[in-house]
C-alpha positions in Angstrom: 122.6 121.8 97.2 121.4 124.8 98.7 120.6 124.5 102.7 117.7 126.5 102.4 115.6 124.2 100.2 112.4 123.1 100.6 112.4 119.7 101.2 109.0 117.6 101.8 109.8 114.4 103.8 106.4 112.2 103.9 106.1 109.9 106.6 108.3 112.3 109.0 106.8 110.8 111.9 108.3 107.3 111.1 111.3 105.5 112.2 113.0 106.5 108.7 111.0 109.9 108.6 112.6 110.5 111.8 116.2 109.8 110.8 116.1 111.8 108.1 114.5 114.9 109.5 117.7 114.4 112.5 120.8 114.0 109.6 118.8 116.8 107.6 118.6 118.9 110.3 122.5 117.6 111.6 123.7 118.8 108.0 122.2 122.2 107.9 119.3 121.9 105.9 116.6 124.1 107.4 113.6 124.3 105.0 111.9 120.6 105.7 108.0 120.2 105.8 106.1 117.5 107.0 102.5 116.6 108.0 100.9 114.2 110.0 98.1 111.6 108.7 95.5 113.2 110.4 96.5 116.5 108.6 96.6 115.0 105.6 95.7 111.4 104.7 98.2 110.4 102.2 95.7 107.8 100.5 93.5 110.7 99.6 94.5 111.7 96.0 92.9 115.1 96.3 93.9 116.4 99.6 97.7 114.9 98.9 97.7 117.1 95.0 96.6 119.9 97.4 98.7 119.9 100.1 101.8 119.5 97.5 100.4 122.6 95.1 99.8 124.5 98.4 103.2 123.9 99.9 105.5 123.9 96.4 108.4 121.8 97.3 111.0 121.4 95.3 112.3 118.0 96.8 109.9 115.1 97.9 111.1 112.0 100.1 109.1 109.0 100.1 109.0 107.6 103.2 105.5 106.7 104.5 104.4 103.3 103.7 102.0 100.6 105.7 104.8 98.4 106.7 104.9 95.5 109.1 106.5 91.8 109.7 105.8 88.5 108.1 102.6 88.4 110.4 101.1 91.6 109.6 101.2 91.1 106.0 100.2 87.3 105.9 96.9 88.5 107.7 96.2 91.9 105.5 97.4 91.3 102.4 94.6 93.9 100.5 95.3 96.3 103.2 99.5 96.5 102.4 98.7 96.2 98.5 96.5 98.9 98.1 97.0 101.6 100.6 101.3 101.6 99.5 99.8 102.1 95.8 97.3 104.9 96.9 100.0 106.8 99.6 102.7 106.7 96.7 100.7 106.6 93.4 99.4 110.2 95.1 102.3 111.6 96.1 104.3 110.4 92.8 101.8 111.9 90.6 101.0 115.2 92.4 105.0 115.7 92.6 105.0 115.5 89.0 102.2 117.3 88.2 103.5 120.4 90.7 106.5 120.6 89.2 109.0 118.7 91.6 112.6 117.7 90.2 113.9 115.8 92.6 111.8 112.5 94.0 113.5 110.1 96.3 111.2 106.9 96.8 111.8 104.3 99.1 111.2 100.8 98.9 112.5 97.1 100.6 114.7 94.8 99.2 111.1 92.6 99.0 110.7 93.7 95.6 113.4 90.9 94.5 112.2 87.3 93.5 112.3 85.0 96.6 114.7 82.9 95.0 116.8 85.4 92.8 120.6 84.8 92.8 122.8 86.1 96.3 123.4 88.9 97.0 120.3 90.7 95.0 121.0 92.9 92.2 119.3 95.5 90.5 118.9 94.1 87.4 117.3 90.8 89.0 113.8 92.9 89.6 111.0 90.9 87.8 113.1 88.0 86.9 110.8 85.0 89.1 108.0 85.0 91.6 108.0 86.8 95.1 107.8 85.9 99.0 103.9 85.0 98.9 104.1 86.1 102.6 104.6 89.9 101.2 103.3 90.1 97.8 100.9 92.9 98.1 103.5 95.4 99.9 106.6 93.7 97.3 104.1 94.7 94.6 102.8 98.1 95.3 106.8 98.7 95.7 107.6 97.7 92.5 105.2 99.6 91.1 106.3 102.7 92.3 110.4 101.7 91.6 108.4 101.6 88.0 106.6 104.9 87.9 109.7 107.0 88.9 111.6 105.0 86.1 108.8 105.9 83.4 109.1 109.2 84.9 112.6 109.8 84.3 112.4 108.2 81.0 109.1 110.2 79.7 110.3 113.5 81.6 113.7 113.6 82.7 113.1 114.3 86.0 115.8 113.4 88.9 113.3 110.5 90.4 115.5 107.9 92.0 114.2 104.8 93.9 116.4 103.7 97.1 115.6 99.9 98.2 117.0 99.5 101.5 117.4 96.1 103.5 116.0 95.1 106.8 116.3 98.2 109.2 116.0 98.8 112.6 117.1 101.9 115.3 115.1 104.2 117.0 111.7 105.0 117.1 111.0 101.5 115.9 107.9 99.6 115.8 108.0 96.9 118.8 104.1 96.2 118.8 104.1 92.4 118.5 101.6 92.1 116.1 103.2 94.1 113.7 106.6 94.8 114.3 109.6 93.4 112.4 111.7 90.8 113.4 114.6 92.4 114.9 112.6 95.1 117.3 110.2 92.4 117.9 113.2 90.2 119.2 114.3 92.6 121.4 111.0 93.5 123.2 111.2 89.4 123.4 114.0 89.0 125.3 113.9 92.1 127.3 110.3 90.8 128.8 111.7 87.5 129.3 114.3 88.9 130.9 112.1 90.4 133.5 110.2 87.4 133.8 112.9 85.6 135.4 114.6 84.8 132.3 111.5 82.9 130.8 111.5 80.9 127.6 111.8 82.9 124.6 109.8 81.3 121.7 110.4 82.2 117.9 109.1 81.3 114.6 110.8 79.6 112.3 113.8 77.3 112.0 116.3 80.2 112.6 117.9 79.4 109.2 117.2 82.1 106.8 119.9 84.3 106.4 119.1 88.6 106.7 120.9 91.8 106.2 120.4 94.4 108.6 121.6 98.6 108.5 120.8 100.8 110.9 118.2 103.1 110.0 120.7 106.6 110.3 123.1 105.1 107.7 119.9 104.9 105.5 119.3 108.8 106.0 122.4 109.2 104.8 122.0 106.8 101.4 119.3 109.3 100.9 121.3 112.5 101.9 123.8 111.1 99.4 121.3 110.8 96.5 119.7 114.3 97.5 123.0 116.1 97.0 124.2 114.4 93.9 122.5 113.3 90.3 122.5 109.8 90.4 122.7 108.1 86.9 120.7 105.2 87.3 116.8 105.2 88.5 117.1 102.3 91.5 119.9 101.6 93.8 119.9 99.1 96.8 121.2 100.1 99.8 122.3 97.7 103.0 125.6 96.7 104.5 126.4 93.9 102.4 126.9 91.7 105.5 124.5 88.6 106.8 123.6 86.3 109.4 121.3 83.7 110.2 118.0 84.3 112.3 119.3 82.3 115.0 122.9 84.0 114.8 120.7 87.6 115.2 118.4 86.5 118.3 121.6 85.1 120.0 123.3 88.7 119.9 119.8 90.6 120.7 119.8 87.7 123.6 123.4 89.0 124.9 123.2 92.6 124.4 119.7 92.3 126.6 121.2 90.2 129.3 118.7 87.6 128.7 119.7 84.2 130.4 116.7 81.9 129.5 116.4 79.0 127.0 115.2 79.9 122.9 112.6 77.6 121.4 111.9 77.7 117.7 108.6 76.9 116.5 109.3 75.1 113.1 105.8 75.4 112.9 105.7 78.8 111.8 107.2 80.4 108.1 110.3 81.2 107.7 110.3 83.3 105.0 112.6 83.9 101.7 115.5 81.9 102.6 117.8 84.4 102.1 117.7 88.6 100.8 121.4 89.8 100.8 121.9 92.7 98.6 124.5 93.7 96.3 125.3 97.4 97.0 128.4 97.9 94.7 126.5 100.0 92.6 125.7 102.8 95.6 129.5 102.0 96.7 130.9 102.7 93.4 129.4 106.1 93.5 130.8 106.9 97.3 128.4 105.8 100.1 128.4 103.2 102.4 127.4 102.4 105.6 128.8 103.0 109.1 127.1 101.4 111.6 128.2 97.9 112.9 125.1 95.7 113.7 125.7 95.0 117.4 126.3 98.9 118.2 123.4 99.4 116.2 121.2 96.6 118.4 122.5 98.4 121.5 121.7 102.3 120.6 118.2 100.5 120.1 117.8 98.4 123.0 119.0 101.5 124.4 116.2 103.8 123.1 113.5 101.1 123.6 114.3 101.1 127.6 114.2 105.2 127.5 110.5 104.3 126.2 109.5 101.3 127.2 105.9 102.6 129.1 104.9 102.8 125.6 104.5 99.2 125.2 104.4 97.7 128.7 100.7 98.3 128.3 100.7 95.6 125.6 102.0 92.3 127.0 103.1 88.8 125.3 
């Protein structure tokens, strides 16, 4: 692969746009594009086909989606449905129709039935119903893991769709109201902390069992598939490792120094009860991950104190 590539990274501005522009960068490449929503709004089919003809990449990376946790998606259902179809319907179609080879789409391993056999595998996509608490975004996913498929299969072009886990790092989304559960955890504990180690109150039983990968080993799943042909058109990628809820909030609770009690509020969903993927299929062809969970937690407890006046605005 040629360092001098143009390579169009959408959602650059994330916490997974942001990785990959860094190990991009780290690795040499030093022809990457990106542009903020305000530039161009990716749920705009005309100024997206523009901004694609005008620029002329010859690699696009997916990685702007409406995300958000259990919360966020249970109250805006519509919202996470349609605007993922619109941001990647637009920028799959307009990479096709400008003549881009190489298409790298990124979805969540929500796109699996909420009871399909552990750990997921590929071929279990469409085989039983979803998580009803994230059927719009599991959907709109799906349907793009779909359109690069028919793509390949109609065109023969090198679209490939990377499902990832549940990640977390830096430059994560710590808002309350629509963060995810780990970063959400940690702002948690850190402001219980500094209320006198105050009770700490999460949903659920604690039960369900998640994966977890750090957000840079991600950038290099993608970095992987960018630099080699991969034969297949979908490929999960996580650590292949997980623990229960409660097993995650008690190492967040050590690694912030928080001393107080944790309630559980049964109350509230838990969830699938568990999403461990299978990620022989990515191993088989040479990546896997390198970031243990607990020095992942810290390098983003770490970064979440560096900016923490971002959110102290916004309290519990």
């Amino acid at each position: 692969m040629n360092n001098t590539v143009k390579i169009y990274i959408a959602g650059h501005q994330g916490m997974v746009g942001r990785a990959l522009w860094r190990a991009l960068t780290a690795k040499g490449y030093s022809n990457l594009i990106g542009v903020s929503s305000k530039e161009v709004d990716l749920r705009d089919q005309k100024a997206v086909a523009r901004y694609i003809a005008d620029e002329n990449p010859a690699i696009i990376i997916d990685a702007a989606a409406r995300v958000g946790g259990i919360l966020a998606n249970m109250n805006s259902p519509y919202d996470f449905l349609m605007q993922n179809l619109q941001i990647q319907n637009n920028l799959i179609d307009s990479a096709l129709q400008s003549g881009v080879e190489k298409f790298i789409f990124l979805g969540s391993s929500c796109i699996y039935p909420k009871l399909a056999p552990q750990p997921l595998k590929e071929e279990y996509l469409l085989t039983g119903p979803l998580e009803p608490t994230n059927e719009g975004y599991a959907i709109a996913k799906i349907a793009g893991v779909k359109a690069c498929e028919a793509i390949r299969k109609q065109y023969g072009k090198d679209y490939v769709s990377l499902m990832p886990t549940n990640l977390y790092g830096t430059h994560d989304n710590f808002d309350l109201n629509s963060s995810h559960v780990l970063p959400a955890m940690i702002r948690k504990f850190h402001e219980a902390k500094e209320n006198n180690h105050a009770t700490v109150t999460l949903w659920g039983s604690g039960t369900p069992l998640r994966e977890f990968l750090f957000v840079d080993d991600l950038a290099e799943a993608v970095i992987f598939a960018l630099e080699n042909k991969l034969p297949d058109s979908l490929y999960n990628v996580g650590s292949g490792v997980d623990l229960t809820i409660k097993q995650l909030a008690e190492t967040i609770q050590k690694i912030v120094g928080h001393q107080g009690e944790i309630i559980w509020d049964v109350s509230k969903p838990d969830g699938t009860p568990r999403k461990l993927m299978d990620t022989s299929k990515m191993h088989a062809l040479g990546w896997k991950h390198q970031v243990p969970l607990e020095a992942g937690i810290q390098k983003t407890y770490d970064w979440f104190l560096e900016n923490i006046n971002k959110y102290k605005e916004v309290k519990l």
